[in-house]
ChimeraX commands (.cxc) that place a marker at each C-alpha (Angstrom):
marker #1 position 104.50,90.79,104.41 radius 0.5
marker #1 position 105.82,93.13,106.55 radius 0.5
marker #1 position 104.44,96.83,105.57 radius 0.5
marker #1 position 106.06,100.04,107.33 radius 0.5
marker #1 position 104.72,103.38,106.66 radius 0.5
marker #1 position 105.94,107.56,106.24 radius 0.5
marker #1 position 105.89,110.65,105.14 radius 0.5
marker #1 position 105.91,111.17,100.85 radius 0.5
marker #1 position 107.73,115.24,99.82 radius 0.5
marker #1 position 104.28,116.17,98.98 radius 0.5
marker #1 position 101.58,115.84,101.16 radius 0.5
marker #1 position 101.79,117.02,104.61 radius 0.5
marker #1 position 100.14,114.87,107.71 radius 0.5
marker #1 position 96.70,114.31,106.97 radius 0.5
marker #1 position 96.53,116.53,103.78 radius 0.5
marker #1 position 94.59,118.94,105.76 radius 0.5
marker #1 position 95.82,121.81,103.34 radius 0.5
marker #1 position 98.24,120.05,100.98 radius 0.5
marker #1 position 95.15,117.98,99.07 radius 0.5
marker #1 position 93.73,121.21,98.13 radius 0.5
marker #1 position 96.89,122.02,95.76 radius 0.5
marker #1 position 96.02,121.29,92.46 radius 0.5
marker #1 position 99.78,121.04,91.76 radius 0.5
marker #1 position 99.97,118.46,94.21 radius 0.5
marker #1 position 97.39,116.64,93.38 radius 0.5
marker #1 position 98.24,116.48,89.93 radius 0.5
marker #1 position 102.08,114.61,91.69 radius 0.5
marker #1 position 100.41,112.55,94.20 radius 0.5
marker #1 position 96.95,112.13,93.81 radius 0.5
marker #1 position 96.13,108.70,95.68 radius 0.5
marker #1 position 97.58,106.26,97.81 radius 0.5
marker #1 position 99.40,103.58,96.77 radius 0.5
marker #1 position 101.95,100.82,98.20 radius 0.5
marker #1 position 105.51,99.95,97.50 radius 0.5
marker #1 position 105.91,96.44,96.71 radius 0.5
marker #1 position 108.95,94.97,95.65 radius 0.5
marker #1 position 110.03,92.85,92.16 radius 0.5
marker #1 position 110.22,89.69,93.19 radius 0.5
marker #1 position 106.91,89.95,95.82 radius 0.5
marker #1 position 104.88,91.78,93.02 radius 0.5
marker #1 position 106.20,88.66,90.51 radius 0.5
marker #1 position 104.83,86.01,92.81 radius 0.5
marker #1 position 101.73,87.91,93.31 radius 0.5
marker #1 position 101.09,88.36,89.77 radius 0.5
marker #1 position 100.84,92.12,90.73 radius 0.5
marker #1 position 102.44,94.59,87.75 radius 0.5
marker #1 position 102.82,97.77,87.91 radius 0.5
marker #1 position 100.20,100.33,88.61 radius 0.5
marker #1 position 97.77,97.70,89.41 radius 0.5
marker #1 position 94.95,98.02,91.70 radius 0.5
marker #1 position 95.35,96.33,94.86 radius 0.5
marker #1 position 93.50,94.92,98.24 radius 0.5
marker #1 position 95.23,95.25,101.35 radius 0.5
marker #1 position 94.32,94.06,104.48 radius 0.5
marker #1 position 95.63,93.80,107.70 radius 0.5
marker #1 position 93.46,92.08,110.95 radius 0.5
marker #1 position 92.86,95.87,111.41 radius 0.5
marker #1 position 91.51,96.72,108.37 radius 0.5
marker #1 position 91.49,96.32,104.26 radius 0.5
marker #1 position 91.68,99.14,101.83 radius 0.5
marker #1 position 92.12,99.66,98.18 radius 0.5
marker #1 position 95.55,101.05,96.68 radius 0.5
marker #1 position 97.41,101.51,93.45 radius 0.5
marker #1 position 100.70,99.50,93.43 radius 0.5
marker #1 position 103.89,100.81,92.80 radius 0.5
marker #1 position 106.78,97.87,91.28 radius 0.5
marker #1 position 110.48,98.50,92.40 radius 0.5
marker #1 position 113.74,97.83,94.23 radius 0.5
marker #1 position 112.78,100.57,96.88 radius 0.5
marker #1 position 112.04,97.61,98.95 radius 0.5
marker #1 position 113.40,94.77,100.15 radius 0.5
marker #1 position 111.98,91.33,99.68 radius 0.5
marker #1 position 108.97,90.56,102.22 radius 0.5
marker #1 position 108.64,94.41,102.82 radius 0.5
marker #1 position 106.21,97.09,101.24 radius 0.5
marker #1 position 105.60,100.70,102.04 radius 0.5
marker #1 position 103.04,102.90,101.92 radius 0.5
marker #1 position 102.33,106.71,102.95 radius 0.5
marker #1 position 99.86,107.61,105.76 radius 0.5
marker #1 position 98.40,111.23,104.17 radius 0.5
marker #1 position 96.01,109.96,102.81 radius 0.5
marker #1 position 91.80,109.23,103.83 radius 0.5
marker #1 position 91.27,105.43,104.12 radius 0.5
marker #1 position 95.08,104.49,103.89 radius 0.5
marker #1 position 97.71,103.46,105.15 radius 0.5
marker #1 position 96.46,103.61,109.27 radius 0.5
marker #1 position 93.77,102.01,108.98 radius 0.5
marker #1 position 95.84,98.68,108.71 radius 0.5
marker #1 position 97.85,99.43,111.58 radius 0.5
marker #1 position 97.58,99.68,115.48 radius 0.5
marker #1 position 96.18,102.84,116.93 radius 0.5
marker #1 position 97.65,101.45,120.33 radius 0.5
marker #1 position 99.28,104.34,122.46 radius 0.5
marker #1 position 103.05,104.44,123.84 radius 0.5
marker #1 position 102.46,103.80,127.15 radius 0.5
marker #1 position 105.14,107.21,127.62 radius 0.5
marker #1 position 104.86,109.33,124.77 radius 0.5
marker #1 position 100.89,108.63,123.85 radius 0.5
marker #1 position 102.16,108.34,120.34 radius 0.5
marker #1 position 100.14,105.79,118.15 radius 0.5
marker #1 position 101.85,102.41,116.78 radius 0.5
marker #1 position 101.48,103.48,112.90 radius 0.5
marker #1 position 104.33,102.77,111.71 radius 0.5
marker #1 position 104.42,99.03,111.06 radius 0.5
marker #1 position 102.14,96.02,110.52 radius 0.5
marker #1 position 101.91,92.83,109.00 radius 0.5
marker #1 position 99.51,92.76,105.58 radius 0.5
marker #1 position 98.17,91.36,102.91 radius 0.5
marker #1 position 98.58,92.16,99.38 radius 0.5
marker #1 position 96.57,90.35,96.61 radius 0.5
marker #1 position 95.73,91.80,92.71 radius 0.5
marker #1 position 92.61,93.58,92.56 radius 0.5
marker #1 position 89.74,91.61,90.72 radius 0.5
marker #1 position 88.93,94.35,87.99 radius 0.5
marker #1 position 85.01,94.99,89.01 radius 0.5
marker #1 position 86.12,94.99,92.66 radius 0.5
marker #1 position 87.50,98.45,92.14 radius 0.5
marker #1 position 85.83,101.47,93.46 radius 0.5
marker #1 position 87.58,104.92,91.85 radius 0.5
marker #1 position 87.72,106.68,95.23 radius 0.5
marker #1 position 86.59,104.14,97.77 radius 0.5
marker #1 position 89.64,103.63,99.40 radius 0.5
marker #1 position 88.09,101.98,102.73 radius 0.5
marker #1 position 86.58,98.39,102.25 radius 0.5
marker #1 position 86.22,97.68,105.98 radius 0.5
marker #1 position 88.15,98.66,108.61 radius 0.5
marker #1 position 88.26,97.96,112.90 radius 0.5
marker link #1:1,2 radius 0.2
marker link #1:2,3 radius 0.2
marker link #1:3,4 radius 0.2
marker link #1:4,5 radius 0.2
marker link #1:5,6 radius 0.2
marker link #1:6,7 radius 0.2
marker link #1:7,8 radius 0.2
marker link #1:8,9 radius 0.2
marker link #1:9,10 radius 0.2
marker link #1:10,11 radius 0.2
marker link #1:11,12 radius 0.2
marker link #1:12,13 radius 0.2
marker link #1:13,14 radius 0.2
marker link #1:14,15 radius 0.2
marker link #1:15,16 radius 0.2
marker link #1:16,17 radius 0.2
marker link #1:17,18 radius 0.2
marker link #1:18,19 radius 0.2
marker link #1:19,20 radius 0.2
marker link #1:20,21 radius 0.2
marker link #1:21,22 radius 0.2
marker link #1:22,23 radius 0.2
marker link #1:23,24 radius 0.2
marker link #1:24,25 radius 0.2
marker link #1:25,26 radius 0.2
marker link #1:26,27 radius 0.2
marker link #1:27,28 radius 0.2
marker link #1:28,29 radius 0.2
marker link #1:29,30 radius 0.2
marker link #1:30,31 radius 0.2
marker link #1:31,32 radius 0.2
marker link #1:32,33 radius 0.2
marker link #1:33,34 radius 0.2
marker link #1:34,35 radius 0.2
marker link #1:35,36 radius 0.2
marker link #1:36,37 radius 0.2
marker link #1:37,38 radius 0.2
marker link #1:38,39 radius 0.2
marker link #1:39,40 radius 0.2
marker link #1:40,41 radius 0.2
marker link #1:41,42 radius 0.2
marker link #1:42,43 radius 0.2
marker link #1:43,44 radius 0.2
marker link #1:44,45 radius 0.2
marker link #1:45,46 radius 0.2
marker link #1:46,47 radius 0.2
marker link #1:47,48 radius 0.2
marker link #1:48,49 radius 0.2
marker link #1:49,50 radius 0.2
marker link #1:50,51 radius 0.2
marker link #1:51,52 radius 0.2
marker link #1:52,53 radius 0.2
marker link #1:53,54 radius 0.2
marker link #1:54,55 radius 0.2
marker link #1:55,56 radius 0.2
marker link #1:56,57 radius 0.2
marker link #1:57,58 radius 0.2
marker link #1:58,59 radius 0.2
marker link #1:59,60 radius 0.2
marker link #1:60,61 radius 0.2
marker link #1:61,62 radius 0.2
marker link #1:62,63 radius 0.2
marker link #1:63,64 radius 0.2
marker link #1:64,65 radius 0.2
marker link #1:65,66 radius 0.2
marker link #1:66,67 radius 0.2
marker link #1:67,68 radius 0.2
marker link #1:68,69 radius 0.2
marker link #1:69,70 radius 0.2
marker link #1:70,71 radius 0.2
marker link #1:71,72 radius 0.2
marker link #1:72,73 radius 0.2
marker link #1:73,74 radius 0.2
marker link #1:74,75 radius 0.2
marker link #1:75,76 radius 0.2
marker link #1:76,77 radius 0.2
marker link #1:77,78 radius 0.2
marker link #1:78,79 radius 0.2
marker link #1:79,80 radius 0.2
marker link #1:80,81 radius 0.2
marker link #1:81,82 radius 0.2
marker link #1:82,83 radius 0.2
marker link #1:83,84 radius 0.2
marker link #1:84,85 radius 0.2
marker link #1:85,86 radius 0.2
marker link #1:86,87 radius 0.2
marker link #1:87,88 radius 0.2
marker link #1:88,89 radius 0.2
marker link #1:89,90 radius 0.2
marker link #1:90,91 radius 0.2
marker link #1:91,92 radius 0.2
marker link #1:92,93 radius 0.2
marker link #1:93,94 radius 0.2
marker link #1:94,95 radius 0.2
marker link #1:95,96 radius 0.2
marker link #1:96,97 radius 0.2
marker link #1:97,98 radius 0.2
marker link #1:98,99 radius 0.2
marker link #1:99,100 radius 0.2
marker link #1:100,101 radius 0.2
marker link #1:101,102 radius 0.2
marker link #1:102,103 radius 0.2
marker link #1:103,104 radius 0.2
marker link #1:104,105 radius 0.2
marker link #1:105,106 radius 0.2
marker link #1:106,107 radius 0.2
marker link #1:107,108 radius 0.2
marker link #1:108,109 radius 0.2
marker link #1:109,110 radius 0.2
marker link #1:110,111 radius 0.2
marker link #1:111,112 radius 0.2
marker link #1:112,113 radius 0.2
marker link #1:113,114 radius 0.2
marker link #1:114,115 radius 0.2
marker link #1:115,116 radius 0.2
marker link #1:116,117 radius 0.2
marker link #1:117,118 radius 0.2
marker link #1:118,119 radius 0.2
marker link #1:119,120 radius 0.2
marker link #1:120,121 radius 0.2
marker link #1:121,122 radius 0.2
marker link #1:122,123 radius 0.2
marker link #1:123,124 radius 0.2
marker link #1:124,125 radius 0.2
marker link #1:125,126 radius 0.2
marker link #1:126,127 radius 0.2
view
């Protein structure tokens, strides 16, 4: 699955000062991933379900979100937060710009065995 990542209204870079809003926190308080209908379906991934995913980079813990905001073979996820998002993807610089290659990856997504999870361990392994 291909997994691209952004910016969510909330939470600003690396949460350096937004995470510290209890208002915000209360809106967006973990990470999560986008995963579309019919992907989530064949997964047997509903929604709000805690999931693993893992990259060759990395594999981290996140709380799935069930929609049409993506396409088929796509999912989505923010980068804000600790142990998310760019830890799957490649920290490889623009050989111009020196900007780092976090946008998109490839992943894996598979349902969260229940005693698996770890409230706040977002980071199973990663590099």
């Amino acid at each position: 699955m291909i997994m691209m990542t952004g910016r969510i209204l909330y939470h600003y870079n690396a949460m350096a000062m937004t995470d510290k809003v209890e208002g915000l926190n209360e809106i967006a308080p973990e990470s999560f991933i986008e995963l579309n209908t019919e992907d989530a379906r064949r997964l047997g991934i509903t929604d709000r379900d805690m999931v693993n995913v893992s990259s060759r980079r990395g594999k981290i813990q996140a709380r799935a979100h069930v929609s049409e905001k993506t396409n088929p073979g796509e999912c989505w996820m923010p980068f804000h937060y600790v142990g998310g998002a760019n830890w799957l993807t490649n920290d490889a610089l623009d050989a111009i710009s020196k900007t780092p290659e976090y946008k998109v990856c490839t992943v894996r997504v598979e349902k969260m065995i229940a005693n698996d999870y770890v409230p706040g361990k977002q980071v199973v392994y990663a590099r």
